[in-house]
N, C-alpha and C positions, 0 to 999 in steps of 0.2 A: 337408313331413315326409318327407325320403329316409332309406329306409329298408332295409338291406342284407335283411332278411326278406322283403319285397315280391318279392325277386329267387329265394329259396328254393323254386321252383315250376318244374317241365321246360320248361310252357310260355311262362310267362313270362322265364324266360330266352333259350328259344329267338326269342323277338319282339323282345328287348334285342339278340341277337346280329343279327340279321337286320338289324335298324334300326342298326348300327353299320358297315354294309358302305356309305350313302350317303347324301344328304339329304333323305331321307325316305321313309316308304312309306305309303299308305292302308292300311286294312284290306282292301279288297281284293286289293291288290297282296303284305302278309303271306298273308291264306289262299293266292295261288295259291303262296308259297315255304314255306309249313308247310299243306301241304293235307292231312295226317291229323288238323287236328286244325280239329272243326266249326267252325262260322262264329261260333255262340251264345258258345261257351266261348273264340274268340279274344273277339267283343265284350267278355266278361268281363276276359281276363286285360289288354287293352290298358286296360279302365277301371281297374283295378288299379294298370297300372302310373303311370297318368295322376293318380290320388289320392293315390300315394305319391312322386310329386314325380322320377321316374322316367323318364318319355316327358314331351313336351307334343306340342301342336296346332302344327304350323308354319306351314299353310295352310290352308284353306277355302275350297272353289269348290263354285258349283251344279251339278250333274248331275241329272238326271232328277226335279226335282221337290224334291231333297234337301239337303243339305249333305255331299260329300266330304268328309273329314277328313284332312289328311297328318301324318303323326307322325314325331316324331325324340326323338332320346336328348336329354334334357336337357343344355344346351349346356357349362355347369362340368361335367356327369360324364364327357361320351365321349373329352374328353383334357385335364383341367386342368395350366392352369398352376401354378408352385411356389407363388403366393401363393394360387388358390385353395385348393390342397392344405392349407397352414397354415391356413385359415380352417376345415376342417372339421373335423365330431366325427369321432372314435373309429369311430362306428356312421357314420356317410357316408365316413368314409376306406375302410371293409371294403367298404363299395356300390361304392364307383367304383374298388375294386381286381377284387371279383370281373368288376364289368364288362369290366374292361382281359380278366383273363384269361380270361373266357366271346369275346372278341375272339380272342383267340391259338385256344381251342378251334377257333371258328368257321372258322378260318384251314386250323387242319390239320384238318379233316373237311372243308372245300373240296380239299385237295389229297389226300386218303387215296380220297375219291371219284371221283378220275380215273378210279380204273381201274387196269392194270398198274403198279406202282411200283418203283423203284431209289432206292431213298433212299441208297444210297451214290455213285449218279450226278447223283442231283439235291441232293447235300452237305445233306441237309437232318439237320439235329442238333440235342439239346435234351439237357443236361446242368445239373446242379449244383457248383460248385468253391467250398468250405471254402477260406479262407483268412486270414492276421492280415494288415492293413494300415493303417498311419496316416490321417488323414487326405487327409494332404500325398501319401503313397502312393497313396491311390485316385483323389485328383481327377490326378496325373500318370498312372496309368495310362487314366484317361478322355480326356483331354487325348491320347494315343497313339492311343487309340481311336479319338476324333474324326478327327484327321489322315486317319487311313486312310480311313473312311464317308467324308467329305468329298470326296475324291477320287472313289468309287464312284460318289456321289450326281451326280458330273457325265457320267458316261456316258450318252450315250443310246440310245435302242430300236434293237435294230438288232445286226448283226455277230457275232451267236451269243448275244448277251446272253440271259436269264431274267431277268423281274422276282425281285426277291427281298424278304425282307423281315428286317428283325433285332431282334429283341426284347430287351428287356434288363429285369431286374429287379434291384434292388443292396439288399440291406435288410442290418443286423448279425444276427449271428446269439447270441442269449442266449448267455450263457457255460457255463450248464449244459445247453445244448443238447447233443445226440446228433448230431456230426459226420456227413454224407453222405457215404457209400461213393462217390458218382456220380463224383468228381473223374477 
């Protein structure tokens, strides 16, 4: 039962975003990266997220007499493919969209945390652009797109480079929609 309300809670978002950064974290390994918030009330929000079809159990190893538990984001949400995407409701398409962008959040509060910032030196930008386009139009301008990433994506580490990363969300936008100034 995935359910975009299960995600509607600080903490439990913040456990989703956290668990979205590798493959996997125990609970203890969450409390030490969300350490204001008790140990009781993560047990809570991780069973939470574990009921609503949200996290699972990835591994279990004994420690101390107990069972470790390793958690990760459920494997269709942390970045489905197009056919799962088609197979979901309405109410799991909003789950595994807020999750993408509780990820992008995640992303720029990792980087706002640095410390000193130049965001006009480190070209970091996030914009909105209103636009009409065909079909045929948006998948050629995708198609341009790719070419270029493509290229990028073979560079490696090294020679002044920055990891970088590039998000992309493409949705219509209703027609009685209130166009964005952002362009």
């Amino acid at each position: 039962m995935v359910t975009s309300a299960a995600l509607l809670h600080p903490v439990r978002l913040r456990v989703v975003q956290a668990l979205l950064t590798g493959d996997g974290l125990t609970t203890q390994q969450l409390h030490e990266r969300l350490s204001d918030v008790p140990i009781a009330t993560l047990y809570r929000h991780v069973g939470h997220l574990v009921t609503h079809g949200l996290i699972e159990v990835s591994d279990e190893q004994p420690v101390r007499g107990v069972t470790e538990k390793t958690y990760r984001v459920v494997e269709g949400l942390a970045n489905p493919s197009a056919e799962e995407l088609r197979a979901l409701s309405p109410e799991e398409l909003v789950t595994t969209f807020t999750m993408f962008t509780s990820g992008m959040t995640r992303d720029f509060s990792a980087y706002v945390d640095q410390g000193e910032l130049d965001l006009v030196e480190d070209r970091v930008s996030f914009a909105q652009a209103d636009f009409w386009a065909t079909t045929a139009e948006v998948d050629a301008f995708f198609d341009i797109v790719m070419v270029a990433l493509r290229e990028l994506m073979t560079h490696e580490q090294g020679q002044g480079r920055t990891r970088r990363v590039l998000t992309t969300v493409l949705i219509p936008r209703p027609e009685n929609a209130v166009p964005s100034d952002n362009a």
